[in-house]
C-alpha positions as a printed Julia matrix, in Angstrom:
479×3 Matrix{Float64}:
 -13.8    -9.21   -4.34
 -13.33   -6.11   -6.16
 -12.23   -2.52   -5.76
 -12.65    0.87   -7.8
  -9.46    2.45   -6.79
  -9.73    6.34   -8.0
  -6.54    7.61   -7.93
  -5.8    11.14   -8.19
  -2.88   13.52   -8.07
  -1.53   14.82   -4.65
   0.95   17.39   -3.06
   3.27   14.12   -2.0
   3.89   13.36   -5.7
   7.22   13.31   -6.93
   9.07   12.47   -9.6
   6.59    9.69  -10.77
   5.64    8.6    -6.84
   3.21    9.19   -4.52
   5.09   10.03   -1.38
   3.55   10.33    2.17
   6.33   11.9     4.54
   6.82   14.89    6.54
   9.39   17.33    6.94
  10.15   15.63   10.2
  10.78   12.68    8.56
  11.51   12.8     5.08
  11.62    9.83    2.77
  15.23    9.01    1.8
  15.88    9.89   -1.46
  18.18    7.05   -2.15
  15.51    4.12   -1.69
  12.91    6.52   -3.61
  15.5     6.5    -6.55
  15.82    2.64   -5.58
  11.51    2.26   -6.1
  11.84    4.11   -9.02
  14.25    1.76  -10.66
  12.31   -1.9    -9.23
   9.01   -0.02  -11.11
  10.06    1.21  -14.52
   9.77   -1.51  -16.21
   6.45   -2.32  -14.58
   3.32   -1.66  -16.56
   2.31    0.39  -13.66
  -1.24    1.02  -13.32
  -0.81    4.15  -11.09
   2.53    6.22   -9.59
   3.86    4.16   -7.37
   2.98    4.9    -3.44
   5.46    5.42   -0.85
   4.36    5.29    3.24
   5.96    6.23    6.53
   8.23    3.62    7.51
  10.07    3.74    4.62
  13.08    1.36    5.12
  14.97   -1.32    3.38
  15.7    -4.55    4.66
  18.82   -6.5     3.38
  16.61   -9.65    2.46
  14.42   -7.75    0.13
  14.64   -6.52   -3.26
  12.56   -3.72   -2.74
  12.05   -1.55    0.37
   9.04   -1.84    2.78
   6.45    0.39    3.22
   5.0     0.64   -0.47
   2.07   -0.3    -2.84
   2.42   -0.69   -6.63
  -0.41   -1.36   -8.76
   0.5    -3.19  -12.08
  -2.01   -3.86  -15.35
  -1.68   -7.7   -16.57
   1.2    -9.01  -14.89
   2.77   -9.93  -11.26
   6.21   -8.8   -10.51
   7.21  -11.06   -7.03
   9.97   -8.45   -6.09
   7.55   -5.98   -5.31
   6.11   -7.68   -2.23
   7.89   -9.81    0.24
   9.08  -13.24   -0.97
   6.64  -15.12    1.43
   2.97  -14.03    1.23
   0.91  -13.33    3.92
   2.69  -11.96    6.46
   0.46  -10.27    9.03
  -0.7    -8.73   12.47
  -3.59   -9.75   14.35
  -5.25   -8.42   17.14
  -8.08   -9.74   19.81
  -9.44   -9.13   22.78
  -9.73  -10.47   26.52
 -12.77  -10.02   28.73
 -11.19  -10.1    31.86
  -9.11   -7.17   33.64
  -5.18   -6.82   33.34
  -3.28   -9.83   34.9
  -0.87  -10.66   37.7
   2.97  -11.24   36.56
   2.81  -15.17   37.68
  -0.28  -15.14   34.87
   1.65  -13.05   32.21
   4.74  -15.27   33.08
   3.01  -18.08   32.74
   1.19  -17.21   29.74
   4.24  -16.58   27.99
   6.08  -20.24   29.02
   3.09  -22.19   27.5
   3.66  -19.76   24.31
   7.67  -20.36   24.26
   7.08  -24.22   24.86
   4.5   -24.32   22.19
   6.41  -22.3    19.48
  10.21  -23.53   20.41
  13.12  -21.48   18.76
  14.35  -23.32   16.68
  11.42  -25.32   15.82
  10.95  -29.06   16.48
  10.79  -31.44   13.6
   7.66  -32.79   14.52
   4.55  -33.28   11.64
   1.39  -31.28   12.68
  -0.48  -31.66    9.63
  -0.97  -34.41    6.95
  -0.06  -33.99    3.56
  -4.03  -34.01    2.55
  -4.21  -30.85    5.66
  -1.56  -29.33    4.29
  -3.33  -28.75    0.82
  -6.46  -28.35    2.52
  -4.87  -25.07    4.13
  -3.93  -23.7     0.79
  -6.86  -24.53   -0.72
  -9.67  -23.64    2.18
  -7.16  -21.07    4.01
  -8.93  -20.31    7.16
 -11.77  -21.81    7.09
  -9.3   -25.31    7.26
  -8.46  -23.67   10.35
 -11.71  -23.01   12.05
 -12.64  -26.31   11.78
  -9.83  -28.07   12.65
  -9.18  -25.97   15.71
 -12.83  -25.06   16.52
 -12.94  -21.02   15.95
 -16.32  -19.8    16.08
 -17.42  -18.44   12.62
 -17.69  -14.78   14.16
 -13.61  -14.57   14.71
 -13.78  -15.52   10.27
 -15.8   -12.13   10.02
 -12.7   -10.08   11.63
  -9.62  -11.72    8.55
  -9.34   -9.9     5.65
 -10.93  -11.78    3.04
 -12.61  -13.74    5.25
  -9.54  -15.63    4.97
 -10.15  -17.39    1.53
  -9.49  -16.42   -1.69
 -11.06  -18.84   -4.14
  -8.95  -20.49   -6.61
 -11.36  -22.74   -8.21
 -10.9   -20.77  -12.06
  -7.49  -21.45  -11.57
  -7.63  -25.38  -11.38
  -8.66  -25.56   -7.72
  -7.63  -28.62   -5.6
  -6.94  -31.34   -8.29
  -4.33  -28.84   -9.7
  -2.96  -27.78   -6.0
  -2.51  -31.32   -5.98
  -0.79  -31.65   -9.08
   1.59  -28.26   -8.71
   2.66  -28.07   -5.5
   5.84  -30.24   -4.75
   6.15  -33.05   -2.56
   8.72  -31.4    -0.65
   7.1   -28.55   -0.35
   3.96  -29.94    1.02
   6.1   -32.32    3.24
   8.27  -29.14    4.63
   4.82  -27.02    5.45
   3.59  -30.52    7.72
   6.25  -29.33   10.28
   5.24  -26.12   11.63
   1.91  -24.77   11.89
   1.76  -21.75   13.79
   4.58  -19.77   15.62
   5.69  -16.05   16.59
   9.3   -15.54   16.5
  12.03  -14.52   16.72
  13.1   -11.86   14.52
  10.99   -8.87   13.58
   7.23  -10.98   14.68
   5.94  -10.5    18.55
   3.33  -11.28   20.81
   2.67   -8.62   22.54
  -0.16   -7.55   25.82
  -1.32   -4.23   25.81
  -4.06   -2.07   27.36
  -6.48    0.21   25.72
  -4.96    3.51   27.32
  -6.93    5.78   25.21
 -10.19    5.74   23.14
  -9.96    8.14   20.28
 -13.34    7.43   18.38
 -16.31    5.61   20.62
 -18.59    5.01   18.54
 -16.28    3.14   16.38
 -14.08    1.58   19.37
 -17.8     0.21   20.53
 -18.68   -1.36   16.97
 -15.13   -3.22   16.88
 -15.8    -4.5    20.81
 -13.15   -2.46   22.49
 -13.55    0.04   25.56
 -10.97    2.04   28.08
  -9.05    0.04   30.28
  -9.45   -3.33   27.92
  -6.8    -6.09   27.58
  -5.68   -7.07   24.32
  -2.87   -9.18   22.27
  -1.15   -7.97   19.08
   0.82  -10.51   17.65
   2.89  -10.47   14.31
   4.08  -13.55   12.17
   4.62  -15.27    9.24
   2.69  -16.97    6.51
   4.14  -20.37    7.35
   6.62  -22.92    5.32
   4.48  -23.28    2.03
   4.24  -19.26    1.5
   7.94  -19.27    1.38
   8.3   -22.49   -0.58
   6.46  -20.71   -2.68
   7.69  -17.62   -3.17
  10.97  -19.49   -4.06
   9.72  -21.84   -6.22
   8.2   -19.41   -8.37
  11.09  -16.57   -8.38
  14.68  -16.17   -8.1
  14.82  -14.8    -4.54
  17.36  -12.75   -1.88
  15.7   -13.61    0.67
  16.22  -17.13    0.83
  18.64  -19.78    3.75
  21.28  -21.88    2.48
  18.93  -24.61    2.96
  15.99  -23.15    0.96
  18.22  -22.67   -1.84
  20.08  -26.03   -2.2
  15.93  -27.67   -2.81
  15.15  -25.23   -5.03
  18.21  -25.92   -7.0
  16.89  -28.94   -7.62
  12.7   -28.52   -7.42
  12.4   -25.25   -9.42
  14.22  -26.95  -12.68
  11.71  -29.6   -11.85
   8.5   -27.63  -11.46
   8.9   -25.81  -14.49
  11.31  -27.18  -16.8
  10.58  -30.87  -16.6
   7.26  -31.39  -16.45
   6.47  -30.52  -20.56
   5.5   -27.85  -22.44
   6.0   -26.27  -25.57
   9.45  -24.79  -26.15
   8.28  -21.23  -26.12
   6.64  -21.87  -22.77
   9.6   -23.58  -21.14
  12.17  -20.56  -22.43
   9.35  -18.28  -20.87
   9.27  -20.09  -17.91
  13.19  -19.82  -17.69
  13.53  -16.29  -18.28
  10.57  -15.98  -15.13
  11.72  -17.96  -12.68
  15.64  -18.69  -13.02
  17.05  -14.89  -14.0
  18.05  -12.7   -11.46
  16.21   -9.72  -11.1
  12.41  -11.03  -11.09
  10.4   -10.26  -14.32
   7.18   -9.5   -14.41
   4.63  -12.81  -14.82
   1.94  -11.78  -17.55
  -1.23  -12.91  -16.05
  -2.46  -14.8   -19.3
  -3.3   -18.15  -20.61
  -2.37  -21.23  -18.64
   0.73  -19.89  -17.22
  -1.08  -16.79  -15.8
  -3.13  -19.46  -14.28
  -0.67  -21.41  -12.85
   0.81  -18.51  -11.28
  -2.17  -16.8    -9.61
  -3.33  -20.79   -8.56
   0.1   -20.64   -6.8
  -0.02  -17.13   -5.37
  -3.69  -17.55   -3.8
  -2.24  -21.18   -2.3
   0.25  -19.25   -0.86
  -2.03  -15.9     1.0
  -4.87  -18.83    1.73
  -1.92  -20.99    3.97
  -1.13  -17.59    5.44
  -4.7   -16.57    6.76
  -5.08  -20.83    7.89
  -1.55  -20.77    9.85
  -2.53  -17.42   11.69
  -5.52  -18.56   12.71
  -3.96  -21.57   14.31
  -1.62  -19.93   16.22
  -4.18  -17.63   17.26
  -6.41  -20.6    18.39
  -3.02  -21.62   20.14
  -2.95  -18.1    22.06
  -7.07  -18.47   23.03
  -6.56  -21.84   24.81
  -2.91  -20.52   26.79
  -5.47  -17.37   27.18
  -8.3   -19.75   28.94
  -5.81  -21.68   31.08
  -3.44  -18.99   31.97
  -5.76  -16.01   32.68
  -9.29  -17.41   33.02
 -10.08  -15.4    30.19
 -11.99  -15.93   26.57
 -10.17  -14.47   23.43
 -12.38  -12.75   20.4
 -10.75  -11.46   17.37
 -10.61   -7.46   15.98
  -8.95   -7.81   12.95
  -6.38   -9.96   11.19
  -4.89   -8.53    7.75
  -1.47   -9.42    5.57
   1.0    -6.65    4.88
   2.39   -8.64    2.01
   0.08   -9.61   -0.73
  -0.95   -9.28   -3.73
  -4.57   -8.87   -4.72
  -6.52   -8.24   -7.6
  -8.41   -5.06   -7.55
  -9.76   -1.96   -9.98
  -7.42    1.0   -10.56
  -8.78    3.74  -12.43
 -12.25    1.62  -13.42
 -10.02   -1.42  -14.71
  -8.24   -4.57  -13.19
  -4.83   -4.63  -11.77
  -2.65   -6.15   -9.4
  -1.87   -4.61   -6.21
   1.3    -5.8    -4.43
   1.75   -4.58   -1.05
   4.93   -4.66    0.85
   5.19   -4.57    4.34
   1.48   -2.84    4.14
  -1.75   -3.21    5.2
  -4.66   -2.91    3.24
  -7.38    0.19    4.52
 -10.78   -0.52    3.05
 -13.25    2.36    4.08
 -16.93    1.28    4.39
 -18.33    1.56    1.24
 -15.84   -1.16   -0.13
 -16.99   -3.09    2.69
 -20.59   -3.46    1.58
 -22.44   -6.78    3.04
 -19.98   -7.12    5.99
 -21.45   -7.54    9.29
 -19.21   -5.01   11.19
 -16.96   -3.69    8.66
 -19.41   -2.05    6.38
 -19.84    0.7     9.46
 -16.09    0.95   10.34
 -14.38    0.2     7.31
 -11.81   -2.68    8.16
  -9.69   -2.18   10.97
  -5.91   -1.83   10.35
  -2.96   -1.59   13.05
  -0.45    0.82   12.8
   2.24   -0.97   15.72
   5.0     1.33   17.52
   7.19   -0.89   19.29
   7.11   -2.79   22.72
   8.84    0.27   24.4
   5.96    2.8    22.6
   2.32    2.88   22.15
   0.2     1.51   19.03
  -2.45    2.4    17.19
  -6.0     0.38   15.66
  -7.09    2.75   13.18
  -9.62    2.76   10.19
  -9.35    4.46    6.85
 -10.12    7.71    6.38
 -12.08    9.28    3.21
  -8.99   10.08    1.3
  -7.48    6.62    1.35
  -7.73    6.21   -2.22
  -5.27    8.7    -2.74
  -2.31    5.88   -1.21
  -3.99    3.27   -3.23
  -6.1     2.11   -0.07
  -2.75    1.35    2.13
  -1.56    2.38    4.87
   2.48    1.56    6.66
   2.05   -1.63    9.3
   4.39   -0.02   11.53
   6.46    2.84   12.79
   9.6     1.18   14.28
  12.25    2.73   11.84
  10.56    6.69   12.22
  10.63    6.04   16.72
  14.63    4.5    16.01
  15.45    7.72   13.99
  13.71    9.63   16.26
  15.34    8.05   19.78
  18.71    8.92   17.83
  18.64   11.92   17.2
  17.14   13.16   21.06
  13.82   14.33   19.81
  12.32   11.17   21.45
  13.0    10.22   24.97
  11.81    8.35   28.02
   8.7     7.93   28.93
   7.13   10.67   31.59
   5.21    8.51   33.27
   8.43    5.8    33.79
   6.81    2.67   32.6
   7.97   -0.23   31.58
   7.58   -3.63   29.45
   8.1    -6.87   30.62
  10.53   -8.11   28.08
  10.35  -12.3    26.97
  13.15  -13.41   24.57
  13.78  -16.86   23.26
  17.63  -16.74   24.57
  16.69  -16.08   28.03
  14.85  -18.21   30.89
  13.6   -14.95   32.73
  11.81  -11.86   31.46
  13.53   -8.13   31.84
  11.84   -5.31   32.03
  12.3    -2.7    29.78
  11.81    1.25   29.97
   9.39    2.79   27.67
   9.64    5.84   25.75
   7.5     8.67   24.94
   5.3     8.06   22.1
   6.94   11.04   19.91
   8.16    8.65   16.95
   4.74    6.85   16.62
   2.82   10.13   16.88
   4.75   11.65   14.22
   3.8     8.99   11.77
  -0.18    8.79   12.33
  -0.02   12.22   11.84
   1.35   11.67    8.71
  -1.19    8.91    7.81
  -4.02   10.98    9.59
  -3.11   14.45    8.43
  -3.32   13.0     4.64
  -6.85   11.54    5.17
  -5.58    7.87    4.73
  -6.18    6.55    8.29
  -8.8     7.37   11.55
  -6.82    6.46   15.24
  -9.81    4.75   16.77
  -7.85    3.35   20.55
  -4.4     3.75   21.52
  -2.8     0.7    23.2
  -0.12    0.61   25.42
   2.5    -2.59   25.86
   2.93   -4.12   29.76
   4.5    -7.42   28.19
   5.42   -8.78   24.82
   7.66  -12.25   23.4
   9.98  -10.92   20.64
């Protein structure tokens, strides 16, 4: 699927980026300077666009919170080193329940998805391709989802890769240990930054829209937030020189990226290419031509259709724990990556947009033929934390301008706002019930007031990128 992306100048422009902030919280300057310097040797197809949220983790090259379009090459750096990261969120049909039910919702979750992991298969080696290949439609079937829950992923949850070789050559390019690695786990929430999380509809903002999208005052719903699975970071290793990478990871790729690209033939022109791509430091730009440029987008469309097929297993995970623990069916809203790259039209020609800790916002008319999402546009969440409230939005008519993105969260603007005293607890004294991996019993946990998230959908809404359609507010969440 295509996009026209028209892209036009803007008041938050600035030195060569397109910068959404507020005076009440202002970009740093240091990671702009920092964007500037991962882009300018990019064959950019538009300024670069900067969100709310603007942070930098210590495993990335780049920080989060940004799009960057590029014309006839991928450059890995620019999005997160395993595709597919993403946030999902779906509905109950019954009223909020008791603590025994949340409590024991939540052990069925923890035994399910163990920290650390057990080293048990889940998949064969001919499921584990089938993933990459099939993405979530592999899923659906294998876990019976009902074809309605494939409307509500991005994509549908499959991006074809048959011009690109297709199975034979999945077959052929992805390494047995790889594929061997991604049979362990399939599906999972935490720890670290991903959550499951039980919220409320507190507030209905649009109702028309709320309506289309199945959600109404007083509704139960689950936000959760994880990874792409083994393969997408496999992947991303294989086919870049990486921070964000364990001890372990790095040791096999010491030994399978050589492999992959060095040992398997080619011309000598193509094999110093390939070594200048995937073994320097510093992540060059792949040109996206020939059989190379092949190879590559073959690998990175493996990697975002694993993503969609492991999120929709654990979410078929969550909607039987759902049916057992609260009596209660499970229907999906939305489920979108905030790392990916996809191919799309910038200024009336193609390019690559990678998108890093991100969400895409596609407003109706890009939307055309879908069944809920040509009226709403698709859905996006913009998360506060456990202690605040979220947000489902949908884009707004100036979404273009931030190269159809919006931030997926507001964690680092509530933290900078809880500092400095211009955020504080929460008026009405509520609480979350708090589920770690390192503890047996839950605690509960006072909320604050919603000052930090507010600040930046205004900055998202006030820009025409993003509509707040329901606010939702946390009683419980696994982080």
């Amino acid at each position: 699927m295509h996009v026209d992306i028209i892209t036009s100048p803007d008041s938050g422009s600035r030195t060569g980026l397109t910068v959404f902030d507020s005076a009440a919280t202002p970009a740093d300057p240091v990671l702009l300077a920092r964007v500037r310097r991962g882009t300018e040797t990019a064959d950019l197809a538009a300024p670069p666009v900067v969100l709310p949220d603007f942070c930098h983790k210590g495993k990335s090259e780049l920080p989060s919170s940004i799009a960057v379009a590029t014309r006839d090459a991928i450059r890995p750096t620019l999005t997160d080193a395993a595709l597919n990261c993403g946030m999902a969120l779906a509905v109950l049909d019954v009223p909020r329940p008791s603590r025994a039910a949340v409590e024991d919702f939540y052990r069925r979750v923890r035994q399910r998805y163990p920290d650390p992991p057990s080293w048990a298969f889940e998949l064969t080696r001919d499921e584990v391709l089938r993933a990459a290949v099939e993405g979530a439609r592999f899923a659906a079937e294998r876990f019976g989802v009902d074809a309605a829950d494939l409307d509500r992923i991005e994509e549908f949850g499959h991006l074809p890769v048959d011009e690109y070789g297709g199975a034979r050559r999945a077959r052929r390019e992805l390494p047995w240990i790889c594929v061997q690695l991604a049979r362990l786990r399939f599906g999972g929430i935490g720890p670290s930054t991903h959550f499951l999380e039980l919220q409320e509809v507190e507030e209905v903002l649009e109702p028309e829209t709320a309506r289309r999208l199945g959600l109404h005052q007083g509704q139960v719903t689950v936000q959760f937030h994880n990874g792409g699975g083994v393969l997408t970071g496999q992947i991303g290793a294989l086919y870049a020189r990486r921070q964000a990478a364990s001890r372990l990871l790095r040791a096999e790729m010491a030994v399978q990226r050589p492999v992959t690209h060095l040992l398997r033939g080619g011309r000598p022109t193509e094999l110093r290419r390939r070594y200048e791509t995937y073994f320097h430091s510093g992540c060059p730009s792949v040109p996206i031509e020939g059989d190379e440029g092949r190879r590559v987008l073959l690998a990175q469309r493996l990697a975002m259709n694993y993503g969609f097929a492991y999120r929709l297993a654990t979410f078929a995970t969550l909607r039987a724990f759902v049916r057992v623990a609260f009596g209660a069916s499970l229907r999906l809203v939305v489920d979108s990556p905030h790392n990916s790259v996809y191919e799309e039209l910038v200024d009336g020609e193609p390019a690559f947009v990678h998108r890093h800790n991100a969400a895409r916002a596609w407003p109706p008319e890009l939307m055309t033929g879908h069944p809920v999402f040509s009226h709403t546009g698709q859905p996006l969440l913009v998360p506060g934390t456990n202690r605040t409230s979220s947000f489902l939005c949908v884009p707004a008519s100036a979404a273009s301008r931030s190269l159809y993105t919006a931030c997926h969260g507001t964690g680092s603007i509530i933290s900078a706002f809880e500092r400095s005293g211009r955020s504080g607890p929460d008026p009405r004294h509520r609480h979350t019930l708090r589920f770690t991996y390192d503890r047996a019993t839950p605690r509960s946990v006072p909320q604050l007031d919603d000052a930090g998230v507010d600040a930046a959908l205004a900055i998202l809404s006030d820009n025409g990128l993003v509509r707040p359609v329901v606010r939702l507010r946390p009683f419980a969440v696994l982080s």
